[in-house]
RODO-2510 file (C-alpha; in nm, 4 decimals, decimal comma):
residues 441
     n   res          X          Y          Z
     1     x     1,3438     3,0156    -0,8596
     2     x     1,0207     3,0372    -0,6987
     3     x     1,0156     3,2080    -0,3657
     4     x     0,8432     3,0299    -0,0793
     5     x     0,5456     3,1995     0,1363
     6     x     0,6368     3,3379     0,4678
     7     x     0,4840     3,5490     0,7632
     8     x     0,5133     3,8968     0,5481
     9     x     0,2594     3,7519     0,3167
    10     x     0,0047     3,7245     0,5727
    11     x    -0,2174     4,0106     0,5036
    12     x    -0,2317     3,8807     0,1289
    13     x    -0,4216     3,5797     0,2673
    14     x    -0,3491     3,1886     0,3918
    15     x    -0,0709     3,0045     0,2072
    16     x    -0,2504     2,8222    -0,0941
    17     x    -0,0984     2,4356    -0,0196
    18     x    -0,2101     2,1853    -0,3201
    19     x    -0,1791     1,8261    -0,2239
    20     x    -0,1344     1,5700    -0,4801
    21     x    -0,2835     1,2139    -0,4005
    22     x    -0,4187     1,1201    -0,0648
    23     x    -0,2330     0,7866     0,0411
    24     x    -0,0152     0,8082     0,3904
    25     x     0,1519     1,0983     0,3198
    26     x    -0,1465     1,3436     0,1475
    27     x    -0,3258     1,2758     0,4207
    28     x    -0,0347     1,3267     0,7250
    29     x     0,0236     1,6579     0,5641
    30     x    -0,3013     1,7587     0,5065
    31     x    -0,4386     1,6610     0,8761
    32     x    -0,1241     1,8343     1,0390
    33     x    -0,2047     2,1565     0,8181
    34     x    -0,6128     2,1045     0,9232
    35     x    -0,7528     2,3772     1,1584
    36     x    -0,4571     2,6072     1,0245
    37     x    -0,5586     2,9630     0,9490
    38     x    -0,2639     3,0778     0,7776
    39     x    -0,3222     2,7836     0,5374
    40     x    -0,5275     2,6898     0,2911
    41     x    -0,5298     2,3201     0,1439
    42     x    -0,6722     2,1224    -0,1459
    43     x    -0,6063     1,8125    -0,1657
    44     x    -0,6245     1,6344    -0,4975
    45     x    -0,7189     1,2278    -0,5648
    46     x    -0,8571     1,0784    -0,8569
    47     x    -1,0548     0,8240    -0,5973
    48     x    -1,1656     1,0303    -0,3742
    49     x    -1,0627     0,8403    -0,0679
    50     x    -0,7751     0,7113     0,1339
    51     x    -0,6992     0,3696     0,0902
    52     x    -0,5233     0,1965     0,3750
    53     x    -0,2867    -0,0108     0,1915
    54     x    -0,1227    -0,2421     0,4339
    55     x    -0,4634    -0,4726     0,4797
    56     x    -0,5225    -0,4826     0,0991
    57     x    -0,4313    -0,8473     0,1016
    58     x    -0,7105    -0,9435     0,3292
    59     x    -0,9379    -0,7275     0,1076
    60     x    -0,8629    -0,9780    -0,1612
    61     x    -0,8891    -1,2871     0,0488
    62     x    -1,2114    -1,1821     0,1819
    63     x    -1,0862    -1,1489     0,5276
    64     x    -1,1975    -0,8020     0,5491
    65     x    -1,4504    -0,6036     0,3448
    66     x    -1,3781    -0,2866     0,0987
    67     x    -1,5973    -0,0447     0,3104
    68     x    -1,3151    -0,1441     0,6173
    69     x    -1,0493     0,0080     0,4752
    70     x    -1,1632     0,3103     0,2311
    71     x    -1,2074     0,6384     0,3587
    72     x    -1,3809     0,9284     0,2092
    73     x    -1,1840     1,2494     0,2385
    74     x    -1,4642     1,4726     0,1857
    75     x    -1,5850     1,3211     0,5274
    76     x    -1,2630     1,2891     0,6752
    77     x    -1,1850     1,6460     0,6480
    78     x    -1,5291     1,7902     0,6811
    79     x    -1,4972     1,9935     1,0036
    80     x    -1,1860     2,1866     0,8382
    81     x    -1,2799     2,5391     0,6821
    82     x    -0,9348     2,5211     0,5343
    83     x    -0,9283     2,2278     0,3833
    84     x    -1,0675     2,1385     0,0419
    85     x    -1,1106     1,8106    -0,0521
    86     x    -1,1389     1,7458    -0,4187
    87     x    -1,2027     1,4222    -0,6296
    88     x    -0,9862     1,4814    -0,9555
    89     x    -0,7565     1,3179    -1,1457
    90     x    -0,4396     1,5603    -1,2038
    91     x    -0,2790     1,4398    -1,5232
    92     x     0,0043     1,7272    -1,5529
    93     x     0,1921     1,9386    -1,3359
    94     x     0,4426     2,2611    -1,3582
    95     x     0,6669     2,2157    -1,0855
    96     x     0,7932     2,6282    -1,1706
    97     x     0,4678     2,7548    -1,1680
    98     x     0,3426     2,5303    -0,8878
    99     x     0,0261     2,4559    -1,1344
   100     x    -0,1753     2,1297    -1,1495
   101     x    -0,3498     1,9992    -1,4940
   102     x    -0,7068     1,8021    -1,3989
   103     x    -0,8406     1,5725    -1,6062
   104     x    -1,1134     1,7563    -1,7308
   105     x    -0,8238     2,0729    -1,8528
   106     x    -0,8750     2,2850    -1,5076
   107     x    -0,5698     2,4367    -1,3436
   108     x    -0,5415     2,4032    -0,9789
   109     x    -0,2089     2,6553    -0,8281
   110     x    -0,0892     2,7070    -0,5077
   111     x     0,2147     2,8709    -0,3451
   112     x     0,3018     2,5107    -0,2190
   113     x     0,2771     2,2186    -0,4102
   114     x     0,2929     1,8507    -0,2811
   115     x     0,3494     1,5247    -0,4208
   116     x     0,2326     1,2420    -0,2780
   117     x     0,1299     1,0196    -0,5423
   118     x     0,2856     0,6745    -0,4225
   119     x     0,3535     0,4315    -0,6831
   120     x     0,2932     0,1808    -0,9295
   121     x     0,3510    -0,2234    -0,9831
   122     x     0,6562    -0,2505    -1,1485
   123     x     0,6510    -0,5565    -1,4072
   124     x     1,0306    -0,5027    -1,4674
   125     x     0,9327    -0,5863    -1,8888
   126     x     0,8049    -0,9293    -1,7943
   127     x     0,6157    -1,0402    -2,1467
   128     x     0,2536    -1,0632    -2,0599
   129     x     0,2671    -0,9640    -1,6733
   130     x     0,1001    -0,6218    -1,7269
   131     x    -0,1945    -0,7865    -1,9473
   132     x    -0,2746    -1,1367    -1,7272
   133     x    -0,0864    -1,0444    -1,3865
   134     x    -0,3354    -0,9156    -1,1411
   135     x    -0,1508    -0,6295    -0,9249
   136     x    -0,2285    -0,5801    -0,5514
   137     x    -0,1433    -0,2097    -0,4785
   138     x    -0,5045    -0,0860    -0,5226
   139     x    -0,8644    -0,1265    -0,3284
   140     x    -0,9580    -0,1932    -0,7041
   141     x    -0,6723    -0,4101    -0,7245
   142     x    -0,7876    -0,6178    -0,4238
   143     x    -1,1320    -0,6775    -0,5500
   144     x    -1,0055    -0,7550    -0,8939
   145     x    -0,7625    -1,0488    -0,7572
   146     x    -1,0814    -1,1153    -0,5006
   147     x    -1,3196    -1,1831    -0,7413
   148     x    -1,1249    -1,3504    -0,9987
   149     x    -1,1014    -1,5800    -0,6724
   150     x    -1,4324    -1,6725    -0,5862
   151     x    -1,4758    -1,6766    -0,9476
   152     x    -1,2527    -1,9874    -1,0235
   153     x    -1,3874    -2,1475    -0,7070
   154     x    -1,7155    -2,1539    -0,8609
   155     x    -1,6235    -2,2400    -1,1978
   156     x    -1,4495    -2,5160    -1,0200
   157     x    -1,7216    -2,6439    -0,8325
   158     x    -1,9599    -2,6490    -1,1602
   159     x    -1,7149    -2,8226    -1,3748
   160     x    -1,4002    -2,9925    -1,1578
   161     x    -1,2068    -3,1345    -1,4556
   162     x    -1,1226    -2,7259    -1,4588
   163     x    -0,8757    -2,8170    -1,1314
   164     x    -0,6188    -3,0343    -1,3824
   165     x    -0,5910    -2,7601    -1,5532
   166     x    -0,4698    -2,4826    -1,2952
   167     x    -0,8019    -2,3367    -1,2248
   168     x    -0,6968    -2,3474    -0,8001
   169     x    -0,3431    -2,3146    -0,8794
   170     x    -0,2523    -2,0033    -0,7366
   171     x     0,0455    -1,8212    -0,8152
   172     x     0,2468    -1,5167    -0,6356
   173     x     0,4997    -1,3298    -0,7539
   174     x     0,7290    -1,1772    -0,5214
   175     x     0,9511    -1,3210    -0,2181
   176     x     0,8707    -0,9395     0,0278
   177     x     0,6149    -0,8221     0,2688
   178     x     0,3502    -0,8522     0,0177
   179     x     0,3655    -1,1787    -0,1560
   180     x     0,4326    -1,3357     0,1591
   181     x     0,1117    -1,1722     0,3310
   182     x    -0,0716    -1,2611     0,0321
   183     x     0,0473    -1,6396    -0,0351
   184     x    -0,0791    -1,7002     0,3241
   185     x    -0,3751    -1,5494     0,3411
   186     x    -0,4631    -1,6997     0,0322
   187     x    -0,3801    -2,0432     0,1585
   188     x    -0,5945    -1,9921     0,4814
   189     x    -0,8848    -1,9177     0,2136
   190     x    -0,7850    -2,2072    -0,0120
   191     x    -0,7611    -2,4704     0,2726
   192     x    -0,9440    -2,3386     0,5581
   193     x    -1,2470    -2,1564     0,4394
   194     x    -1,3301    -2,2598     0,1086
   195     x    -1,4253    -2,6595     0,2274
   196     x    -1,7135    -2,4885     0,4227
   197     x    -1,8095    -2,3053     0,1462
   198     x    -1,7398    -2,5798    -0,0984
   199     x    -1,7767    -2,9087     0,0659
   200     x    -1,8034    -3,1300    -0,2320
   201     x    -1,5759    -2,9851    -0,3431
   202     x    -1,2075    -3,1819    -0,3706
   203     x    -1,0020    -2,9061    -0,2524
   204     x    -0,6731    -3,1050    -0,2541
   205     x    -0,6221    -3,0359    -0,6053
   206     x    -0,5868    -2,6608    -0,4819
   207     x    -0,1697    -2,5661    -0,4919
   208     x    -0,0528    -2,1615    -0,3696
   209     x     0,2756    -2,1456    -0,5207
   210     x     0,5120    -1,8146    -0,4166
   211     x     0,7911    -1,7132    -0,6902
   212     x     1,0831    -1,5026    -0,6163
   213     x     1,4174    -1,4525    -0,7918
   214     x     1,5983    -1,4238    -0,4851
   215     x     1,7617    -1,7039    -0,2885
   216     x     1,5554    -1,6144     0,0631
   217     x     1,2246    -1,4323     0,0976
   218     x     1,1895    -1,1016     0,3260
   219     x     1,5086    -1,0300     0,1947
   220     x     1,4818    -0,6900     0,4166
   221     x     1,4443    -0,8709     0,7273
   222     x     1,7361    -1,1209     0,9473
   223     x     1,8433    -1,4689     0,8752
   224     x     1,6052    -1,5701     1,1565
   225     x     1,3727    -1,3975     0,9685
   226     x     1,3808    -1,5563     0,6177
   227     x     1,3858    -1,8845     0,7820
   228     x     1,0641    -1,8206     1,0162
   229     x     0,9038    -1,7079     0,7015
   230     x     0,9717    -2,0023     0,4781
   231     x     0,9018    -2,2742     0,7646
   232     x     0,5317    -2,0876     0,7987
   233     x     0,4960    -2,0831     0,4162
   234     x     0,5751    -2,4648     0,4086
   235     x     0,3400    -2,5244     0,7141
   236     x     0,0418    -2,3639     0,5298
   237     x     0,1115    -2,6068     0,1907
   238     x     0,2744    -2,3119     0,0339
   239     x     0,5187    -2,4382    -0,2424
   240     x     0,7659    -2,1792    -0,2425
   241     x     1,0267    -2,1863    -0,5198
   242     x     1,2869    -1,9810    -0,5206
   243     x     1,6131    -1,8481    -0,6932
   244     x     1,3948    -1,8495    -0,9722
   245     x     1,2770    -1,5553    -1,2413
   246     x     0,9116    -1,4972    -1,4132
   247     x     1,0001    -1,5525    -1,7699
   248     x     0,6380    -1,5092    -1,9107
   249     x     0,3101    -1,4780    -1,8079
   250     x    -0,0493    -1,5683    -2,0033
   251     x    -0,3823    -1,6088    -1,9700
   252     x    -0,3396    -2,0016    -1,9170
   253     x    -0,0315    -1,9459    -1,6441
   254     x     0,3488    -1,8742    -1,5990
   255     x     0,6739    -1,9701    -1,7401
   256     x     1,0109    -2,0133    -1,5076
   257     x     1,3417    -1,9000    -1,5716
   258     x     1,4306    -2,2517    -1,5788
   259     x     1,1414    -2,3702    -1,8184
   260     x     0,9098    -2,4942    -1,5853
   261     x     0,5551    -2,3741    -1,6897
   262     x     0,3090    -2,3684    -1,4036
   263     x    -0,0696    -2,3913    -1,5012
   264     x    -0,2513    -2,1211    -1,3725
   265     x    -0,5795    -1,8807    -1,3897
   266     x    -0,4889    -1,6392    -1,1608
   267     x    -0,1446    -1,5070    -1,0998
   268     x    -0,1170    -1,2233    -0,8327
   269     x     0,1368    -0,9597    -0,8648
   270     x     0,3680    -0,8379    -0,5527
   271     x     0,6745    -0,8371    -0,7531
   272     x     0,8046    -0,4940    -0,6989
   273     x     0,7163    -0,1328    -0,7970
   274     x     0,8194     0,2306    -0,9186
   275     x     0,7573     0,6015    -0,8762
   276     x     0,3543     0,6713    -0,9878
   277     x     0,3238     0,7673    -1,3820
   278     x     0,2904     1,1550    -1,2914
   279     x     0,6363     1,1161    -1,1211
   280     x     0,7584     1,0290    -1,4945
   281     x     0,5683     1,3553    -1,6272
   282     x     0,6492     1,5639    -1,3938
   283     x     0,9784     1,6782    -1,5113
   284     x     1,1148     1,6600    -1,1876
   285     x     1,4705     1,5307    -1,0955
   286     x     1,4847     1,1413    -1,0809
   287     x     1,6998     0,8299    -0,9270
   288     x     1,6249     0,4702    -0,8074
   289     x     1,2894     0,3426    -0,9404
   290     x     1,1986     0,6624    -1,1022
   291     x     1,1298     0,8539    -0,7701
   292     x     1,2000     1,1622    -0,6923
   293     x     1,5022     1,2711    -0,5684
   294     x     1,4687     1,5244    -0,2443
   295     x     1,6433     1,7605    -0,0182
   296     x     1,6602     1,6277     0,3323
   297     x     1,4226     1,9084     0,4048
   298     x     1,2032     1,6949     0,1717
   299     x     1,1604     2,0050    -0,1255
   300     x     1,2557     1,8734    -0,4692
   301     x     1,6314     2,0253    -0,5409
   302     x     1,5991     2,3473    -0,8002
   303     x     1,2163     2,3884    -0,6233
   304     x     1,1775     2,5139    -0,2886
   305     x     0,8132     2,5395    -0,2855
   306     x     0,7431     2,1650    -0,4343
   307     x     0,7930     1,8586    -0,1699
   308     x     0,7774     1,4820    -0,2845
   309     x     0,6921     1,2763    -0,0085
   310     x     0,6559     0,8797     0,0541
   311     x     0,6467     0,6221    -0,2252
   312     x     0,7025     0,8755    -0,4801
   313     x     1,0344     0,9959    -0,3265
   314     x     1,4019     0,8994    -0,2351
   315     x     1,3753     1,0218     0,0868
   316     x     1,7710     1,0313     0,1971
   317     x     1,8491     0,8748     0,4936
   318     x     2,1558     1,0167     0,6057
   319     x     2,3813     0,7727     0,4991
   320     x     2,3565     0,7932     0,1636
   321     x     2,0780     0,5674     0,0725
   322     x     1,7103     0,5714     0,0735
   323     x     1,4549     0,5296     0,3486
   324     x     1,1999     0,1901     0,2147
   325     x     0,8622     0,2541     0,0856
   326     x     0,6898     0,1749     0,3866
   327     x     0,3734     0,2866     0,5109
   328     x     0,4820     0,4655     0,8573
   329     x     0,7870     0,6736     0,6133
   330     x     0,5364     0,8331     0,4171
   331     x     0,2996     0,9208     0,6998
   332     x     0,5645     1,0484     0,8704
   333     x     0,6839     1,2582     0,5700
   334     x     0,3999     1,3859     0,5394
   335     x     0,3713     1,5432     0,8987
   336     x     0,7515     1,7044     0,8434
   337     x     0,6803     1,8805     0,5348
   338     x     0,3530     2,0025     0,7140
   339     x     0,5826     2,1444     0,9946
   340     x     0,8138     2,2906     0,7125
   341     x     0,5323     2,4695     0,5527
   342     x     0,4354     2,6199     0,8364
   343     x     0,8289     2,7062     0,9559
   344     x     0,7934     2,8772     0,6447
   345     x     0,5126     3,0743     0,7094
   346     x     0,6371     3,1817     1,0375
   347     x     0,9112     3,2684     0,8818
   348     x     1,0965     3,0357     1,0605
   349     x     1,3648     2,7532     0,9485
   350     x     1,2867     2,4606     0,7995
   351     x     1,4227     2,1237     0,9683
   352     x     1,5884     1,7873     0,7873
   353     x     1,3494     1,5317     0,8150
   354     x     1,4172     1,2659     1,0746
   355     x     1,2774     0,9297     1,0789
   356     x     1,1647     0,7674     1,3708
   357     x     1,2566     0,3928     1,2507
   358     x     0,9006     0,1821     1,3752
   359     x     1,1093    -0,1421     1,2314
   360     x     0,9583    -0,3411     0,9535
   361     x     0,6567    -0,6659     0,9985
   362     x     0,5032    -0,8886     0,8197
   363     x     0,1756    -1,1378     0,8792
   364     x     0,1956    -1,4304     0,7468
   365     x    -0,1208    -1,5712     0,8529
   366     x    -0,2999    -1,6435     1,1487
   367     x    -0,0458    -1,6604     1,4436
   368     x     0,2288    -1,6423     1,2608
   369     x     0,3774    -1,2790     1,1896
   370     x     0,7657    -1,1702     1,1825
   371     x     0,8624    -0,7812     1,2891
   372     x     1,2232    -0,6362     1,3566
   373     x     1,1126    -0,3347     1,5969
   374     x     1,3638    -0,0433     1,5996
   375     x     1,6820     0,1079     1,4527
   376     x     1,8654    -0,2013     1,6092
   377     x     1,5900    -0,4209     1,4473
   378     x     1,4967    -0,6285     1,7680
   379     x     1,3475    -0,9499     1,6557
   380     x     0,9788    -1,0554     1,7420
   381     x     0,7772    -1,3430     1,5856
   382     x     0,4313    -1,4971     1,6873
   383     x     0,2032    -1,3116     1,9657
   384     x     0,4623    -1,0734     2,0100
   385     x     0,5176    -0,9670     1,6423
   386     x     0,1537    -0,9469     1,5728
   387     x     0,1359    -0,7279     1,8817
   388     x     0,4354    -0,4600     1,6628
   389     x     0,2361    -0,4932     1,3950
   390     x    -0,1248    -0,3969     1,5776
   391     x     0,0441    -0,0923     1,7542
   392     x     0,2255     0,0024     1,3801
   393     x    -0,1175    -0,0693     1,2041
   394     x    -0,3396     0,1208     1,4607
   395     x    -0,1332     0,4538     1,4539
   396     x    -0,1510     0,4454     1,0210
   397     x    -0,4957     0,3946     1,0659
   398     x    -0,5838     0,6596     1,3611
   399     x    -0,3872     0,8965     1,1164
   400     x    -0,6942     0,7949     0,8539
   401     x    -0,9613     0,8564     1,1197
   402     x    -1,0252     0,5198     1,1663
   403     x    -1,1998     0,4356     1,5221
   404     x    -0,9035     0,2083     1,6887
   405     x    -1,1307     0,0338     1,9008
   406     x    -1,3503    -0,1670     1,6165
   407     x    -0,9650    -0,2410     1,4791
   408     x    -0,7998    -0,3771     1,7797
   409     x    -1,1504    -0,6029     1,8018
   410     x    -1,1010    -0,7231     1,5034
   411     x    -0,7469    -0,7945     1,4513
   412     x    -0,7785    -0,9722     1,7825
   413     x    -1,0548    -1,1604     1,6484
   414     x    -0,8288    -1,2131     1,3380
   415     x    -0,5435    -1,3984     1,4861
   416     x    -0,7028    -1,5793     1,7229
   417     x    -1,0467    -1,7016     1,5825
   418     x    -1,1024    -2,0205     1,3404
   419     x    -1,0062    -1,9133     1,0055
   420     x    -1,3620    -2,1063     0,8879
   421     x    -1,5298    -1,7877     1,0733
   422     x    -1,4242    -1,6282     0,7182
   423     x    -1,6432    -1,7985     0,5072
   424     x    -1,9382    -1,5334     0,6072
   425     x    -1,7819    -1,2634     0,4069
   426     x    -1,7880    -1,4776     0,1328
   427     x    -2,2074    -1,4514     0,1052
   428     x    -2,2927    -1,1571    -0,1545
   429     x    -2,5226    -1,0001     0,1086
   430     x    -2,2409    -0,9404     0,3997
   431     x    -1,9675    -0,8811     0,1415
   432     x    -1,9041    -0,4923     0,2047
   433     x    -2,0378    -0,4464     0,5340
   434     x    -1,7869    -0,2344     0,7364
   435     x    -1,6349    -0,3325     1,0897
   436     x    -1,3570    -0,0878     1,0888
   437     x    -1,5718     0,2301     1,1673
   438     x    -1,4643     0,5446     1,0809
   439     x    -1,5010     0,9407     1,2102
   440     x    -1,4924     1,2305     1,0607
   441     x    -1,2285     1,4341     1,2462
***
C-alpha cells in the first residue's frame, strides 16, 4: 500500500502532486495548492486549457464566442513557481506506482496522484448516435454543433427546397439541464436572430424539437419545476415530445421508439454521460456510470495517495448515494482534496468531504431560468433564478481567473437585451473576439 507524504519528508523536498485533467476540479486543487512551498504540482491536459463548461451551449448558439470561455493554464498559473502546467495527453496510469503514461511514452510520477478527468457523452448503444449525433460536452464540441449550424442556414438560404427535407429541423436529445439550455437557445437563434441574418429567408419552416425518454423534463428539479420548464419550451415553438426513446440515429435524422422518424441534419446530443475513457483504464474500483468509487476523504479505496474528484467520481454523499455531476461539486472537490494533501503534509488528519449544496439551475432562454437554491431546494424562477445562477456562474468562473466584472456585464446584457443583438457574432470577423476577460492569477 503506498504510504502518503507527510511533514517528516520535508527535508527530501515538496510533495510531487500530479493532476490529471484541468476541468473544475484540476483546477480547484491545483489553485488551492498554488503558492505552496511544501508542494509541487503538474498538472496534466491534453488541451491545454480550462474549459468552462456550463456556457458551452451559448458557444454553440453563437451567443458567446470560444475565446470567452477557454482559459490557458500556462497563463493562469504563471505567477506559481510550484506549479507546472503541462499540455499532454496521459493515455495510462498506475494507480500503485502513482505513474502517468503521456502520449508521446513519457512517465510523469508523483507522491500524489489526482484524477480529475470528468467525463464523456454517454450514447447508452443507440445505433448511429456516436457517428451522426453531435455531443455538447466539449469547446470543440460547441463549435462542431455551431458550425454545422450556420452551415445548414446557409445551405438553406442557397437552395430552400433543402427546408422539406429537415435541413432547420433541429433535434435535442435529452429532457436535463443541458438539452433544455440548448433547445432554447437554439430556438432564440432559429427565430430571433437568424431573420436578421437571413431575411429572405422563410424561417417558418424552421422546427427545434427536444426528445427525452422520461415523462417530465428536469427530472432533478420540483413539480413546479418541470412544469415552468415545459410551458417556456412551448412558448419558444419548442416541440417537446416526451416519454419517448431514440431508437436510431443517421445522417438524414432520427427514429422514435414509437416509429416516428423525424427528418433532420443536425441532431445535438445532451442525452446523458459516463466516467472519462481513462477512468475505464485505469484499473481503479468502479460503480454507477463507470466512475470511480471514493472514500469520503475523496482517496480511491486500496490507494491512499490517488484521489478521484468531480465527474469522474461517486463522490458519497452521506446517505448512501452519490453527489450529481455538477459543476460547483467538482470545484469544490477539488479544494478538499487540496486541504487533504496538505493535512497530510502537516502531518495532520485528513477531513470527509462536505458539500456545501449551491442548489441546482437551469436557463432556459432569455428571462426565463429555473434554480432550487439550497439543501431545502428553495424555488426561484425568472429575475430571481437568473440572479442564483449569475452568483453560481460567477464563483466557477472567478475559480478559472475569469475577471467577474466583464461577466456580470454581459450576462446582464444577456437576459435583458434583444436577442437580434446576437446576430453580430454571427459575422466571421467578430466570431472569436473575447468579452469575458481573463487574468493570470
Amino acid at each position: 500500500m503506498a504510504r502518503m507524504p507527510t511533514s517528516a519528508d520535508a527535508a527530501h523536498g515538496p510533495t510531487r502532486v500530479v493532476i490529471v485533467g484541468a476541468g473544475f476540479a484540476g483546477v480547484a486543487c491545483a489553485r488551492r495548492l498554488a503558492g505552496e512551498p511544501r508542494a509541487h504540482v503538474t498538472i496534466l491536459d491534453g488541451r491545454g486549457y480550462h474549459q468552462f463548461q456550463p456556457l458551452l451551449y451559448q458557444i454553440a448558439t453563437a451567443e458567446l464566442a470560444p475565446r470567452d470561455i477557454r482559459f490557458d493554464l500556462a497563463e493562469m498559473f504563471a505567477r506559481h513557481r510550484n506549479v507546472e502546467a503541462r499540455t499532454a495527453e496521459v493515455v495510462a496510469l498506475d494507480p500503485r506506482q502513482r505513474t502517468v503514461t503521456l502520449a508521446d511514452d513519457s512517465t510523469v510520477q508523483g507522491d500524489v496522484l489526482v484524477l480529475g478527468v470528468g467525463a464523456q457523452p454517454n450514447f447508452f448503444h443507440t445505433p448511429g448516435a456516436d457517428t451522426y449525433a453531435l455531443p455538447l460536452y466539449s469547446l470543440d464540441d460547441a463549435e462542431r454543433v455551431r458550425t454545422r449550424l450556420l452551415e445548414l442556414f446557409r445551405d438553406a438560404a442557397a437552395k430552400p427546397e433543402l427546408v422539406d427535407e429537415g435541413a432547420l429541423t433541429f433535434v435535442v436529445v435529452g429532457g436535463g439541464p443541458t438539452g433544455v439550455e440548448t433547445a432554447g437557445a437554439v430556438a432564440e437563434l432559429v427565430h430571433e436572430v437568424m431573420p436578421h441574418v437571413y431575411p429572405h429567408l422563410a424561417v417558418a419552416g424552421a422546427k427545434v424539437v427536444l426528445v427525452d425518454l422520461a415523462h417530465m423534463l428536469l427530472t432533478a428539479f420540483s413539480d413546479e419545476a418541470h412544469t415552468y420548464a415545459a410551458r417556456q419550451l412551448h412558448r419558444r415553438g419548442i416541440d417537446v415530445r416526451l416519454g419517448v426513446s431514440v431508437r436510431e440515429v443517421t445522417d438524414r435524422g432520427v427514429t422514435l421508439g414509437d416509429g416516428t422518424r423525424i427528418p433532420s441534419r443536425l441532431v445535438v446530443w445532451g442525452g446523458g454521460e459516463m466516467a472519462a475513457p481513462l477512468a475505464f483504464r485505469s484499473g481503479l474500483p468502479q460503480g454507477h456510470g463507470g466512475r470511480i468509487d471514493v472514500h469520503p476523504d475523496l482517496t480511491v479505496p486500496g490507494f491512499p495517495a490517488v484521489y478521484a474528484l468531480g465527474d469522474v467520481a461517486n463522490v458519497p454523499n452521506g446517505d448512501g448515494t452519490a453527489l450529481p455531476q455538477l459543476g460547483s461539486v467538482a470545484q469544490q472537490t477539488g479544494d478538499w482534496a487540496a486541504g487533504n494533501i496538505i493535512a497530510d503534509i502537516e502531518g495532520a488528519g485528513r477531513q470527509p468531504f462536505r458539500y456545501k449544496d449551491k442548489g441546482i439551475m437551469a436557463m432556459i432562454g432569455r428571462k426565463a431560468a429555473v434554480a432550487e437554491i439550497g439543501p431545502h431546494r428553495h424555488e426561484l424562477n425568472g429575475r430571481l433564478a437568473f440572479a442564483a445562477w449569475l452568483g453560481v456562474h460567477a464563483q466557477l468562473l472567478a475559480n478559472a481567473g475569469a475577471e467577474l466584472n466583464a461577466f456580470v456585464s454581459w450576462a446582464d446584457d444577456f437576459y435583458l437585451r434583444p436577442a437580434h443583438r446576437s446576430a453580430a457574432l454571427l459575422d466571421p470577423s467578430t466570431i472569436d473576439e473575447p468579452r469575458i476577460r481573463r487574468s493570470a492569477g
